[in-house]
PATI-815427 format. One line per field, with one value per residue: x negated, z, y negated of N, C-alpha, C in turn. Coordinates in Angstrom, 1 decimal, decimal comma. Last residue first. Layout:
BEGIN
n.xx <- (X:...)
n.zz <- (Z:...)
n.yy <- (Y:...)
ca.xx <- (X:...)
ca.zz <- (Z:...)
ca.yy <- (Y:...)
c.xx <- (X:...)
c.zz <- (Z:...)
c.yy <- (Y:...)
//
This chain:
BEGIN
n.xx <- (-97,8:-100,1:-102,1:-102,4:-104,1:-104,4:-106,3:-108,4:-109,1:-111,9:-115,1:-117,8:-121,7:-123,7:-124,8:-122,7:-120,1:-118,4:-115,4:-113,1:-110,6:-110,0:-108,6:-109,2:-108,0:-107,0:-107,6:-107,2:-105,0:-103,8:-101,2:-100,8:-101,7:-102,0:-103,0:-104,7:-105,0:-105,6:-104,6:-104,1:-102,1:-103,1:-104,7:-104,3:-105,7:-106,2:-107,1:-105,5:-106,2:-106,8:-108,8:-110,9:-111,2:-113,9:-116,0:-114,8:-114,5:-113,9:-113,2:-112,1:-110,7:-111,1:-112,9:-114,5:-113,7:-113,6:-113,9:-113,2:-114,5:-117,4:-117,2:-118,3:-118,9:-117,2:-115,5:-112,8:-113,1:-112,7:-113,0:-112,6:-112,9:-113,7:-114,0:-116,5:-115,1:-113,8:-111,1:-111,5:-112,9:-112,1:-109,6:-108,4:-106,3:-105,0:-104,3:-102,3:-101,7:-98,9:-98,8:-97,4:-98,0:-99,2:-98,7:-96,7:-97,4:-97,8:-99,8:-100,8:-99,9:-102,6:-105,4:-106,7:-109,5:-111,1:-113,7)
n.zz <- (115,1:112,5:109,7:107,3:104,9:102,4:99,6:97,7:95,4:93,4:92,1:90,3:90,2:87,5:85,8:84,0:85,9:88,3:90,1:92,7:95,3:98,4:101,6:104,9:107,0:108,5:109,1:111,7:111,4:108,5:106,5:104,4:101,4:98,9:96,0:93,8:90,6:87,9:84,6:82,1:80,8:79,4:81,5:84,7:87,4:90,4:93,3:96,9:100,2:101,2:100,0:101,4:103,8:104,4:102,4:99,6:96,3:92,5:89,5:85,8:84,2:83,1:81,9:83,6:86,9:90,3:93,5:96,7:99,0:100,1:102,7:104,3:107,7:110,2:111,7:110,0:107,2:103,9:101,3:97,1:94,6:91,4:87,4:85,0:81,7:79,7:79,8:79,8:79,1:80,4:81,3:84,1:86,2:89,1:91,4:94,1:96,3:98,2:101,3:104,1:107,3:109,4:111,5:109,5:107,9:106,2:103,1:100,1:97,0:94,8:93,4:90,3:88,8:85,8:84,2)
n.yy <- (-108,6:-110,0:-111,0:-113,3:-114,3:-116,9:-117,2:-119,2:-121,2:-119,1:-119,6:-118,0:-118,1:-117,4:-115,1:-115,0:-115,0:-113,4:-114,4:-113,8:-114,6:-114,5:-114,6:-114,8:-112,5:-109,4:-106,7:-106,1:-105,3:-103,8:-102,4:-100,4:-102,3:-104,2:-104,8:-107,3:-108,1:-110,7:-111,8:-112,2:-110,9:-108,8:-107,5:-107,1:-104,9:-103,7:-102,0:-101,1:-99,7:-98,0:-96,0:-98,7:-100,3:-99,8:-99,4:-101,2:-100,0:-100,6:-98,8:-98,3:-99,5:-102,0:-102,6:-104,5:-103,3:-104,6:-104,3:-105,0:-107,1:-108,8:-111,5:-114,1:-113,4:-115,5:-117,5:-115,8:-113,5:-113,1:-111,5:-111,0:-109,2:-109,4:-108,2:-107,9:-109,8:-109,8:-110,3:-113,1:-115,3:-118,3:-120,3:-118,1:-116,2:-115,1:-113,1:-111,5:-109,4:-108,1:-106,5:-104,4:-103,3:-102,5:-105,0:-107,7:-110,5:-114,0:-114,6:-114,4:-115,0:-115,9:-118,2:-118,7:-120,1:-121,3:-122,8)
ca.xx <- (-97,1:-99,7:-101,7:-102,6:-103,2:-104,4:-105,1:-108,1:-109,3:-110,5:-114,1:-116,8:-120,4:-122,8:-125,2:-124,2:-120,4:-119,4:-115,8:-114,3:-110,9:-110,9:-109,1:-108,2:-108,5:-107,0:-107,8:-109,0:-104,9:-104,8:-102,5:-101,4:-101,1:-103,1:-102,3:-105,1:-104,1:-106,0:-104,5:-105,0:-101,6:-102,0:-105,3:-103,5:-105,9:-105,5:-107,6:-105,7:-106,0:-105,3:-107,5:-110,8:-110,0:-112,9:-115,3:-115,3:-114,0:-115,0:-112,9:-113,7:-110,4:-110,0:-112,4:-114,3:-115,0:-112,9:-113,9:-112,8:-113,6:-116,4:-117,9:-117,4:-119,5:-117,8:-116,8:-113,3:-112,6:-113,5:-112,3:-113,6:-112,0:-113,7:-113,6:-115,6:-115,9:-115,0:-111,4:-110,9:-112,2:-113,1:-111,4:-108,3:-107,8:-104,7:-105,1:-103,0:-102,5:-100,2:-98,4:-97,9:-97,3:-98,7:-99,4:-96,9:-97,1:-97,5:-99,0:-100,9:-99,2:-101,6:-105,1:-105,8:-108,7:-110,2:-113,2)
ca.zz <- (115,4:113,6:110,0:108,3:105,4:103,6:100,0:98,8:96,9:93,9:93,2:90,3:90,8:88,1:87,0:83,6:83,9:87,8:88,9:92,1:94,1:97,4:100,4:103,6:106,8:108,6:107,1:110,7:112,0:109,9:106,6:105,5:101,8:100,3:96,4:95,1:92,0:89,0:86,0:82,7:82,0:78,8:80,6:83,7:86,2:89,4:92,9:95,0:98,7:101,6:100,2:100,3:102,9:105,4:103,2:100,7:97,5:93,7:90,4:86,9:84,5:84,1:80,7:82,9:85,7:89,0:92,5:95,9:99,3:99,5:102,3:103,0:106,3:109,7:111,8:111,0:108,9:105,0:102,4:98,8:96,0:92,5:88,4:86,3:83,0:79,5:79,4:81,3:78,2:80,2:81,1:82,9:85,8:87,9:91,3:92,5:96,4:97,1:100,6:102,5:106,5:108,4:110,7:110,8:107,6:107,2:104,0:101,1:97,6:95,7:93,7:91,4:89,7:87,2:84,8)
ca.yy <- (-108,7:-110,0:-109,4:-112,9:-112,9:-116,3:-117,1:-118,5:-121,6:-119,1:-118,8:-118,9:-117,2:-118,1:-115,8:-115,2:-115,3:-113,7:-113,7:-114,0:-114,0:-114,9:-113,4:-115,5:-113,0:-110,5:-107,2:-106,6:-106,6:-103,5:-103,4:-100,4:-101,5:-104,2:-104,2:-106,7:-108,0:-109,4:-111,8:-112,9:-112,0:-109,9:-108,4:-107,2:-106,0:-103,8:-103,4:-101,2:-101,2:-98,5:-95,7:-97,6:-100,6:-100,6:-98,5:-101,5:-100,6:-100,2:-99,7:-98,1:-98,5:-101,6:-101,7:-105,2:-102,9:-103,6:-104,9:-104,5:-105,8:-107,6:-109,9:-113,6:-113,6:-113,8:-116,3:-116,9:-113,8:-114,0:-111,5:-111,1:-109,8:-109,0:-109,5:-107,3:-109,3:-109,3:-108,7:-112,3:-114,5:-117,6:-120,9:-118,9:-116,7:-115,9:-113,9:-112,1:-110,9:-108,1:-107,5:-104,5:-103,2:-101,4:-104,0:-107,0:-109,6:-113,2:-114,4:-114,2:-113,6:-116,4:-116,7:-119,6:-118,8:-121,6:-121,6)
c.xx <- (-96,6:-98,4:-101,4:-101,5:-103,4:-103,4:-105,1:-106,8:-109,7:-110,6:-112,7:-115,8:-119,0:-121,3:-124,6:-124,8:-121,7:-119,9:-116,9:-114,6:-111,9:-110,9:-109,2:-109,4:-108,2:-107,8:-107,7:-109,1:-107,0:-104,7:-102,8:-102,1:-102,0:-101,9:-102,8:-103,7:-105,2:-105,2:-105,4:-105,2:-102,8:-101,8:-104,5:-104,0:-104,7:-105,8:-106,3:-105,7:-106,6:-105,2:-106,3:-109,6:-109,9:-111,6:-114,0:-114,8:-114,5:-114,2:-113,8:-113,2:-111,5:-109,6:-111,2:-113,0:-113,9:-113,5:-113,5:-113,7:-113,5:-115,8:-116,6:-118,1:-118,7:-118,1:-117,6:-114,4:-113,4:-113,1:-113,4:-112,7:-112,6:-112,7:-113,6:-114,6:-115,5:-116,0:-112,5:-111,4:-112,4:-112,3:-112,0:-109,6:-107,7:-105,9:-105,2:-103,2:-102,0:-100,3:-99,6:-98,0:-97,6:-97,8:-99,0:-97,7:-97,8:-96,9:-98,9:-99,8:-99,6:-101,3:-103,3:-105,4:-108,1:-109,6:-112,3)
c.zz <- (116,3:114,0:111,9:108,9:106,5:103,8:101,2:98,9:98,3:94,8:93,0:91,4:90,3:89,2:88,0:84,6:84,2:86,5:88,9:90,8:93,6:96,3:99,2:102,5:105,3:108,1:107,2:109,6:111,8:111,0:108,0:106,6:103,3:101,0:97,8:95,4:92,8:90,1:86,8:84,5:82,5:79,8:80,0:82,5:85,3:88,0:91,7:94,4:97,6:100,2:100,8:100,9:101,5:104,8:104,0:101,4:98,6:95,0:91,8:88,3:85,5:84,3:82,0:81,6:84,9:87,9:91,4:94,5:97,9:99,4:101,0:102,8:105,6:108,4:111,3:111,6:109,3:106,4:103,5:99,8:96,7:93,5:90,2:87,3:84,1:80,5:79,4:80,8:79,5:79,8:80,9:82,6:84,2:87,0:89,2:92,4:94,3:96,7:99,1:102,3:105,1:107,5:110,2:110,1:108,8:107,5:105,5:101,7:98,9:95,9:94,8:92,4:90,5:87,6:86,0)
c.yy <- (-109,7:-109,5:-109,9:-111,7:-112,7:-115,2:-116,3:-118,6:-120,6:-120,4:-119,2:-118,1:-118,2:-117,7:-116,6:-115,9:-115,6:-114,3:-114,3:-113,7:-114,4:-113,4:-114,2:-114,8:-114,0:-111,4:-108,6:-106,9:-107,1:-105,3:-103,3:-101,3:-101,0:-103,4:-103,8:-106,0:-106,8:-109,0:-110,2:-112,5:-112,6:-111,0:-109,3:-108,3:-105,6:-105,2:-103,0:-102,3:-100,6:-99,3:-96,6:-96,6:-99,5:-100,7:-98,7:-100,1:-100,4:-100,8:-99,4:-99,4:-97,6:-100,3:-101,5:-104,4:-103,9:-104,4:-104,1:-105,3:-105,2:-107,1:-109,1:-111,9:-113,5:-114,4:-115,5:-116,4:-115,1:-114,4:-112,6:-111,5:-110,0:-109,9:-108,4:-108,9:-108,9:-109,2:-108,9:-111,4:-113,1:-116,6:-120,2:-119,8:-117,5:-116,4:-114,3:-113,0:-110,8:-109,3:-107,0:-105,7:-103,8:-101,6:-103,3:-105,8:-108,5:-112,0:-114,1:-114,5:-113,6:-115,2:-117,2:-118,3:-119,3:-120,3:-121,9)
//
């Protein structure tokens, strides 16, 4: 299993970027995949996930209505669409997927949010 994620950055508040995340080693269309987020300090916590039919999706109160999760099955791929960004979205964002217990991650891709 490998997830390469990329699209972080530097980017003033309010303003956009989108993450994806690249997966391979496992038959993508058959499981939810997720995003996690990790401030210096702080726990890895959840931001988004999306159902394995791409059409059921979940979001942290902290980011519901700014970010859109997304899947592209022909591409293997997930994206994050992070719109509005906050200077608390700051953090390096992980891509995830579960297969029968097993977590698998990403390295990470950073976002940092400053004027």
């Amino acid at each position: 299993v490998q997830l390469v994620e990329s699209g972080g950055g530097l980017v003033q508040p309010g303003g956009s970027l989108r993450l994806s995340c690249v997966a391979s080693g496992f038959t993508f269309s058959r499981y939810f995949m997720r995003w996690y987020r990790q401030a210096p300090g702080k726990v890895r916590g959840l931001v988004a996930r999306i159902f394995n039919d791409g059409g059921t999706t979940n979001y942290a109160d902290s980011v519901r209505g700014r970010f859109t999760i997304s899947r592209d099955i022909a591409k293997n791929t997930v994206y994050l669409q992070m719109n509005s960004l906050k200077v608390d979205d700051m953090a390096k964002y992980y891509c995830n997927v579960n297969i029968q217990g097993d977590d698998y991650w990403g390295q990470g891709t950073q976002v940092t949010v400053s004027s």
